[in-house]
Jmol script that loads the backbone (N, CA, C; Angstrom):
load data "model"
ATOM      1  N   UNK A   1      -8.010  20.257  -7.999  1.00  0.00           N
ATOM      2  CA  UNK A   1      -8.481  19.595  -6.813  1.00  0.00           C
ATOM      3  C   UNK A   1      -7.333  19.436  -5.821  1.00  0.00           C
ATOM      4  N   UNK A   2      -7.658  19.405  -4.548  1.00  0.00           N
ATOM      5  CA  UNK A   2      -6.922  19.135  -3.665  1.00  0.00           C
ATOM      6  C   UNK A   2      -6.181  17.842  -3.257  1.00  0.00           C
ATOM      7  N   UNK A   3      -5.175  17.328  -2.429  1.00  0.00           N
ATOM      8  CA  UNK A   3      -5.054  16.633  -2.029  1.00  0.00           C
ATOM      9  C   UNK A   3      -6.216  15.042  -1.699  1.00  0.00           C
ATOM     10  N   UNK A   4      -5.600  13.965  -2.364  1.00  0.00           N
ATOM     11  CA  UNK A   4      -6.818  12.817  -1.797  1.00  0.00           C
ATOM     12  C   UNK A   4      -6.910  12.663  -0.658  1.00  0.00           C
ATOM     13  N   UNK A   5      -8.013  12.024   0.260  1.00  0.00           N
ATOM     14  CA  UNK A   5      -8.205  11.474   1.604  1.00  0.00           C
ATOM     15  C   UNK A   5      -7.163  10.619   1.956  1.00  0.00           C
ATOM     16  N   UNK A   6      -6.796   9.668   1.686  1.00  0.00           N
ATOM     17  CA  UNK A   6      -5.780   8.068   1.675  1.00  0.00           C
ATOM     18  C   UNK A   6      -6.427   7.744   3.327  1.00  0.00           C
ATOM     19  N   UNK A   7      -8.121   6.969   3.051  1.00  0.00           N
ATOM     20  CA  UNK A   7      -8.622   6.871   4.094  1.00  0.00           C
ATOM     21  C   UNK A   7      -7.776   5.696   4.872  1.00  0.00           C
ATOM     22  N   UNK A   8      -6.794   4.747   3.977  1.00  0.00           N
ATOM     23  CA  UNK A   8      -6.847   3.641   3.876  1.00  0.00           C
ATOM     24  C   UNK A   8      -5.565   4.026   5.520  1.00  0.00           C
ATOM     25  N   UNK A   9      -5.289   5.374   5.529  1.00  0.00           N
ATOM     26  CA  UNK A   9      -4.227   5.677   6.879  1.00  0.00           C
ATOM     27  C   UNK A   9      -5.330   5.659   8.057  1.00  0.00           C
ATOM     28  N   UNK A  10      -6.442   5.840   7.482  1.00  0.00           N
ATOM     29  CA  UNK A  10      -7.433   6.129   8.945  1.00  0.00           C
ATOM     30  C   UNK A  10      -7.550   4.899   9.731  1.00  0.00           C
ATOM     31  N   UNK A  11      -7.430   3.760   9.496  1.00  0.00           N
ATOM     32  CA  UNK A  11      -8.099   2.739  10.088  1.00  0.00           C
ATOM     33  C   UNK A  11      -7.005   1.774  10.047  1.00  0.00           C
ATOM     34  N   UNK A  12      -7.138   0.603  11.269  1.00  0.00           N
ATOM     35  CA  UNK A  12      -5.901  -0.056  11.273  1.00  0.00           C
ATOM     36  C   UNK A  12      -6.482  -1.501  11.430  1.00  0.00           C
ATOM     37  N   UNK A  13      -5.772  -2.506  11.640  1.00  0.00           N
ATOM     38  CA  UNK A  13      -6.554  -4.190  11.044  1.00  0.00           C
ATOM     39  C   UNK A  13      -6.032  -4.699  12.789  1.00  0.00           C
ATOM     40  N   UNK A  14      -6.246  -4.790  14.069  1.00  0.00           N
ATOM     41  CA  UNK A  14      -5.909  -5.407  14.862  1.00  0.00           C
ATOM     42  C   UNK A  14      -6.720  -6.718  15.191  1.00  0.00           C
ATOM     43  N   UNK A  15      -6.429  -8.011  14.845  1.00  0.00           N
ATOM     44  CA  UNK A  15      -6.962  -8.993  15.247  1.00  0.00           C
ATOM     45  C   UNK A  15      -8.116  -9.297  14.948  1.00  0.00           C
ATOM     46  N   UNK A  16      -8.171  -9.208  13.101  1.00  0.00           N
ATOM     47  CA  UNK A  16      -8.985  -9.159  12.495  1.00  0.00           C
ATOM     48  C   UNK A  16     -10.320  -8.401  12.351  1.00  0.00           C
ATOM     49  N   UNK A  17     -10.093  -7.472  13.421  1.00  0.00           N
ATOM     50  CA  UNK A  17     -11.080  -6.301  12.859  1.00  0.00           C
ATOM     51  C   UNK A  17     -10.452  -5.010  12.560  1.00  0.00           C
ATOM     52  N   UNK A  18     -11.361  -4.429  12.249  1.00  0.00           N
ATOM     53  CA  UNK A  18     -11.183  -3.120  11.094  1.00  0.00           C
ATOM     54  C   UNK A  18     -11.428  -2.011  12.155  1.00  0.00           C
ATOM     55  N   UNK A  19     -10.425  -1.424  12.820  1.00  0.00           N
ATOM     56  CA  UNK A  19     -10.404   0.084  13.911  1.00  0.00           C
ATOM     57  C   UNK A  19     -10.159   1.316  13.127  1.00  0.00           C
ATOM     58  N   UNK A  20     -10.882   2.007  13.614  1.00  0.00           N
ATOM     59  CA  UNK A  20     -11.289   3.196  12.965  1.00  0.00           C
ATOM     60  C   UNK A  20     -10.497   4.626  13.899  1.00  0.00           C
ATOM     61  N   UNK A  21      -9.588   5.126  13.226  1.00  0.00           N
ATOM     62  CA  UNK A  21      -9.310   6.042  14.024  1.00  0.00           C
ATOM     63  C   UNK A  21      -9.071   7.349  13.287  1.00  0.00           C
ATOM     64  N   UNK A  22     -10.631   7.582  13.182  1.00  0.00           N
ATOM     65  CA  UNK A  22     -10.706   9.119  13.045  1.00  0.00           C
ATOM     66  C   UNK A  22     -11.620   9.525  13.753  1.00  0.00           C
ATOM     67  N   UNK A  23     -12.238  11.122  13.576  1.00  0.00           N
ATOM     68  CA  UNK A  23     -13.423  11.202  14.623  1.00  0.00           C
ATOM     69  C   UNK A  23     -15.039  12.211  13.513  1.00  0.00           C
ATOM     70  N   UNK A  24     -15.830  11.781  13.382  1.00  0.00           N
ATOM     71  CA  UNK A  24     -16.685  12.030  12.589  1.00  0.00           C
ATOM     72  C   UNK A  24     -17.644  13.345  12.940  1.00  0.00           C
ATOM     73  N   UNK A  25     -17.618  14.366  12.570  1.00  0.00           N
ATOM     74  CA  UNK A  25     -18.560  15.607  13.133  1.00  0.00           C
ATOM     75  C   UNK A  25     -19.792  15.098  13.579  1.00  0.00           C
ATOM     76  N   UNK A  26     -20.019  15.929  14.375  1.00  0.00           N
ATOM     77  CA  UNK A  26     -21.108  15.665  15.415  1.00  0.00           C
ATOM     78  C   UNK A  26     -22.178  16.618  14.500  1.00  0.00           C
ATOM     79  N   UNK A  27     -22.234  17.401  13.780  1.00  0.00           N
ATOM     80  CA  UNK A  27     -23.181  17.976  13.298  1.00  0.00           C
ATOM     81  C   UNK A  27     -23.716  17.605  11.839  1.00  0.00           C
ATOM     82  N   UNK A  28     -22.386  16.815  11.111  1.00  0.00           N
ATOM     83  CA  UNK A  28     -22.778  16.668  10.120  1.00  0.00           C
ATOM     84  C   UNK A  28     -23.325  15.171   9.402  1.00  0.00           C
ATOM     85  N   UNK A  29     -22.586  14.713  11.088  1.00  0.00           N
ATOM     86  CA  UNK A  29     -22.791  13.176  10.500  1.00  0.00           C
ATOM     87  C   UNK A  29     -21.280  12.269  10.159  1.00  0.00           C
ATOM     88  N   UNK A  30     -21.738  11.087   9.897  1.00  0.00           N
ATOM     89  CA  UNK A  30     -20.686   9.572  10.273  1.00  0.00           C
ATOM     90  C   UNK A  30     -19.842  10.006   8.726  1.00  0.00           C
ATOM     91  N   UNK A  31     -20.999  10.375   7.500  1.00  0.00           N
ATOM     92  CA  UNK A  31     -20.353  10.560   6.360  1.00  0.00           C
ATOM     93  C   UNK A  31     -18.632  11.864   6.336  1.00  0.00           C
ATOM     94  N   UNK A  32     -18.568  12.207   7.274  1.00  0.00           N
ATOM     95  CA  UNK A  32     -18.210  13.629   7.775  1.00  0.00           C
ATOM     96  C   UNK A  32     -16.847  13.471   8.417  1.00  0.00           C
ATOM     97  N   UNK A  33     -15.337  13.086   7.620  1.00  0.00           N
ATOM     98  CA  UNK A  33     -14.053  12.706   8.835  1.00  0.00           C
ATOM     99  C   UNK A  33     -13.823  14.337   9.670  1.00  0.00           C
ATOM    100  N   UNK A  34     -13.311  14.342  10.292  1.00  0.00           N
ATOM    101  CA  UNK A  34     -12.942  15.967  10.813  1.00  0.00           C
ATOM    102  C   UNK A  34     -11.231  15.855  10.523  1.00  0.00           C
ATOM    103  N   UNK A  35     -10.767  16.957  10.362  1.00  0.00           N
ATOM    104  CA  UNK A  35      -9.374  16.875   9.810  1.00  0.00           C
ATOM    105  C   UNK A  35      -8.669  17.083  11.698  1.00  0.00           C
ATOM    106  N   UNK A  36      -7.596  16.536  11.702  1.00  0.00           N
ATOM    107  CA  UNK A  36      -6.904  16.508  12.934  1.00  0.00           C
ATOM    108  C   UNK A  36      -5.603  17.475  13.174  1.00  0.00           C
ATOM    109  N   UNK A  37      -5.582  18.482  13.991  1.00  0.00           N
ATOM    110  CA  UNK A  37      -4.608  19.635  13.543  1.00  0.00           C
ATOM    111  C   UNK A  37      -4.397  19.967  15.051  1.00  0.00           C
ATOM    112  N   UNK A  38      -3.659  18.639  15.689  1.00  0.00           N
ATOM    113  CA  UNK A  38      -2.687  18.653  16.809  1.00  0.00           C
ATOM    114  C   UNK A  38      -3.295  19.007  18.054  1.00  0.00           C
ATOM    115  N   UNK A  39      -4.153  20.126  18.362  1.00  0.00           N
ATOM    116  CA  UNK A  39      -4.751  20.509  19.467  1.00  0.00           C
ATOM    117  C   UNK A  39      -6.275  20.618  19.314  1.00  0.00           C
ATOM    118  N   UNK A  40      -6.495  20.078  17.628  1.00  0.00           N
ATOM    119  CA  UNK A  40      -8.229  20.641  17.765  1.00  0.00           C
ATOM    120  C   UNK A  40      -8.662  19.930  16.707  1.00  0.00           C
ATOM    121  N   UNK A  41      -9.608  18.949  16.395  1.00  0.00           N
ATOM    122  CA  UNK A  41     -10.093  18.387  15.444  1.00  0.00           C
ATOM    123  C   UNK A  41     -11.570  19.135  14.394  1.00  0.00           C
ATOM    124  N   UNK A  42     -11.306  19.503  13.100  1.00  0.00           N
ATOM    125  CA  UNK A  42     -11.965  20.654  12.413  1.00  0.00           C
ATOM    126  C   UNK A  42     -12.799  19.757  11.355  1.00  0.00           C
ATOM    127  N   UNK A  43     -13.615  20.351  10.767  1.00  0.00           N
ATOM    128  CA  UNK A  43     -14.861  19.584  10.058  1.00  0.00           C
ATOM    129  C   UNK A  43     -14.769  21.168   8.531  1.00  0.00           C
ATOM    130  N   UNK A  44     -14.506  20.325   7.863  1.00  0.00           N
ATOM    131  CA  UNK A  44     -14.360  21.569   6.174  1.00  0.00           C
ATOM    132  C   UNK A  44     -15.416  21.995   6.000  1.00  0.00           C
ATOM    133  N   UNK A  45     -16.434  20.570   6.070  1.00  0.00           N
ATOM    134  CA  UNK A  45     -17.623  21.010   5.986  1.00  0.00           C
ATOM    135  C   UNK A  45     -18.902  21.897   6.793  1.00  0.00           C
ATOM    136  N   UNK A  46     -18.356  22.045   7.868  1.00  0.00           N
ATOM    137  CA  UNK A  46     -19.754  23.028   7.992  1.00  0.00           C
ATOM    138  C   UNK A  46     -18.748  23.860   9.398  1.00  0.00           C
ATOM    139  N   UNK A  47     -17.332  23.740   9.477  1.00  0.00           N
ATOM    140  CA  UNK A  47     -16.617  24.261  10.381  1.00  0.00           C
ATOM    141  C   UNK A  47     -16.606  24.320  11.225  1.00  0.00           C
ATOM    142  N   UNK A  48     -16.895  23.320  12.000  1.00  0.00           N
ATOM    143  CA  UNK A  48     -17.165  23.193  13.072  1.00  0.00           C
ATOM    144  C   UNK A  48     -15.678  22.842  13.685  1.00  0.00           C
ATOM    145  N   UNK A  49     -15.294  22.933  14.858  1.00  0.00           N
ATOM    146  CA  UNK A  49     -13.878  22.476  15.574  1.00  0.00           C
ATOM    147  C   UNK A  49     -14.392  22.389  16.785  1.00  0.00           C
ATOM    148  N   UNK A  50     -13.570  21.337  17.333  1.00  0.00           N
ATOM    149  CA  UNK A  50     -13.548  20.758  18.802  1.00  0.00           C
ATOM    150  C   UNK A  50     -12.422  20.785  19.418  1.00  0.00           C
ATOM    151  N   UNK A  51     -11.800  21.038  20.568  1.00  0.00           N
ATOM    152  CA  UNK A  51     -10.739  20.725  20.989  1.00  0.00           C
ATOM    153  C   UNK A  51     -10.062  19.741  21.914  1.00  0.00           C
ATOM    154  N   UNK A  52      -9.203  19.483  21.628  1.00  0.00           N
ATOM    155  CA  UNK A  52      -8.641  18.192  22.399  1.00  0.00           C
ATOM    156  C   UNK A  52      -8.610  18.925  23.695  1.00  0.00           C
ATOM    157  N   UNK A  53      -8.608  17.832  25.059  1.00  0.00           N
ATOM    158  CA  UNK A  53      -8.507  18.017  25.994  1.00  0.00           C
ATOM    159  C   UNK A  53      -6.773  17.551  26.650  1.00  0.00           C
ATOM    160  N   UNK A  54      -6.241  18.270  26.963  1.00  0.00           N
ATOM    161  CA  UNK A  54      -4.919  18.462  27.594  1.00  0.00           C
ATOM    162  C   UNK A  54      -4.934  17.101  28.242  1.00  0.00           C
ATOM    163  N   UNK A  55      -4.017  16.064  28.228  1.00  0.00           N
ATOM    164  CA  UNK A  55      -3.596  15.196  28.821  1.00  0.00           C
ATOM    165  C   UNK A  55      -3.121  15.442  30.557  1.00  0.00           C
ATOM    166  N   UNK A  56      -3.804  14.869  31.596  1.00  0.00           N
ATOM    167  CA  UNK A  56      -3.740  14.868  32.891  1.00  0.00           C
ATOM    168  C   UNK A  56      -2.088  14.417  33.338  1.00  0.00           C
ATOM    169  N   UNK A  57      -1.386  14.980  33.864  1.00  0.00           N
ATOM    170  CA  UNK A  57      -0.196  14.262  34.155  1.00  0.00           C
ATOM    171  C   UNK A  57      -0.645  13.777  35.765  1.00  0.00           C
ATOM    172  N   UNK A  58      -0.661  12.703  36.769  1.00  0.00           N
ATOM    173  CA  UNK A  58      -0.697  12.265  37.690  1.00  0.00           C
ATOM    174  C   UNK A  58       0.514  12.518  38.475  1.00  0.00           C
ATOM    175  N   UNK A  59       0.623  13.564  39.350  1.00  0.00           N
ATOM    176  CA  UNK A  59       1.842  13.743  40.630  1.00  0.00           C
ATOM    177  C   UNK A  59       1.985  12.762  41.796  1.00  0.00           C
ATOM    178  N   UNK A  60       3.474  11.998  41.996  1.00  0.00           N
ATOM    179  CA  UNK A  60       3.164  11.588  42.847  1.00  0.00           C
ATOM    180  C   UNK A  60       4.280  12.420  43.991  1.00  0.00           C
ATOM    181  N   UNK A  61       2.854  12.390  44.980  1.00  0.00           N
ATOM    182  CA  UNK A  61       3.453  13.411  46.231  1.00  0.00           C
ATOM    183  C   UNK A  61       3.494  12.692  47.728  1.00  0.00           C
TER     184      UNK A  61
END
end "model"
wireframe off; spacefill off
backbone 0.3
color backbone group
Protein backbone atom coordinates (compact mmCIF):
# COMPACT_ATOMS: atom_id res chain seq x y z
CA UNK A 1 0.00 0.00 0.00
CA UNK A 2 0.84 3.40 -0.51
CA UNK A 3 1.57 6.23 1.46
CA UNK A 4 -1.30 7.30 4.35
CA UNK A 5 -3.53 10.47 3.85
CA UNK A 6 -2.32 12.34 7.39
CA UNK A 7 -5.73 14.19 6.83
CA UNK A 8 -5.03 15.57 10.18
CA UNK A 9 -2.40 18.26 7.75
CA UNK A 10 -5.58 19.13 5.79
CA UNK A 11 -7.43 21.16 8.18
CA UNK A 12 -6.41 23.77 10.67
CA UNK A 13 -8.27 24.82 14.28
CA UNK A 14 -8.62 28.85 13.96
CA UNK A 15 -10.78 30.16 16.74
CA UNK A 16 -12.31 27.21 17.55
CA UNK A 17 -13.45 26.01 14.39
CA UNK A 18 -12.29 23.29 12.27
CA UNK A 19 -11.00 24.93 8.46
CA UNK A 20 -10.72 22.77 5.89
CA UNK A 21 -8.14 23.25 3.39
CA UNK A 22 -8.35 20.95 0.74
CA UNK A 23 -10.50 20.94 -2.36
CA UNK A 24 -12.99 17.97 -3.01
CA UNK A 25 -13.73 16.74 -6.82
CA UNK A 26 -16.45 18.12 -8.37
CA UNK A 27 -17.36 14.87 -10.04
CA UNK A 28 -16.90 12.56 -7.50
CA UNK A 29 -18.05 14.11 -4.56
CA UNK A 30 -17.16 15.69 -0.80
CA UNK A 31 -15.94 11.91 -0.02
CA UNK A 32 -13.20 12.69 -2.82
CA UNK A 33 -9.74 15.04 -1.49
CA UNK A 34 -7.99 15.99 -4.93
CA UNK A 35 -4.21 15.70 -4.52
CA UNK A 36 -2.48 19.28 -4.90
CA UNK A 37 0.55 19.35 -7.40
CA UNK A 38 1.55 23.13 -7.41
CA UNK A 39 -0.21 24.35 -10.60
CA UNK A 40 -3.18 21.87 -10.82
CA UNK A 41 -5.27 20.07 -8.30
CA UNK A 42 -5.87 16.06 -9.51
CA UNK A 43 -8.56 13.56 -8.26
CA UNK A 44 -6.88 9.50 -8.34
CA UNK A 45 -10.09 8.67 -8.50
CA UNK A 46 -11.77 9.23 -11.59
CA UNK A 47 -8.81 11.78 -12.94
CA UNK A 48 -10.06 14.43 -13.20
CA UNK A 49 -7.58 17.79 -12.83
CA UNK A 50 -8.29 21.38 -12.55
CA UNK A 51 -6.00 24.09 -12.76
CA UNK A 52 -5.03 26.78 -10.62
CA UNK A 53 -5.50 30.12 -11.89
CA UNK A 54 -2.24 32.34 -12.11
CA UNK A 55 -2.20 34.92 -9.42
CA UNK A 56 -3.05 38.67 -10.81
CA UNK A 57 -0.10 40.94 -9.98
CA UNK A 58 -1.73 44.68 -9.75
CA UNK A 59 0.66 47.49 -11.68
CA UNK A 60 0.90 50.57 -10.37
CA UNK A 61 1.22 53.07 -13.28
Amino acid sequence: MGKQAQLWKKYKLEGGKLIKQVVYCPRCGRGYIMADHGDRYYCGHCHYAQYKQPEQKAESS
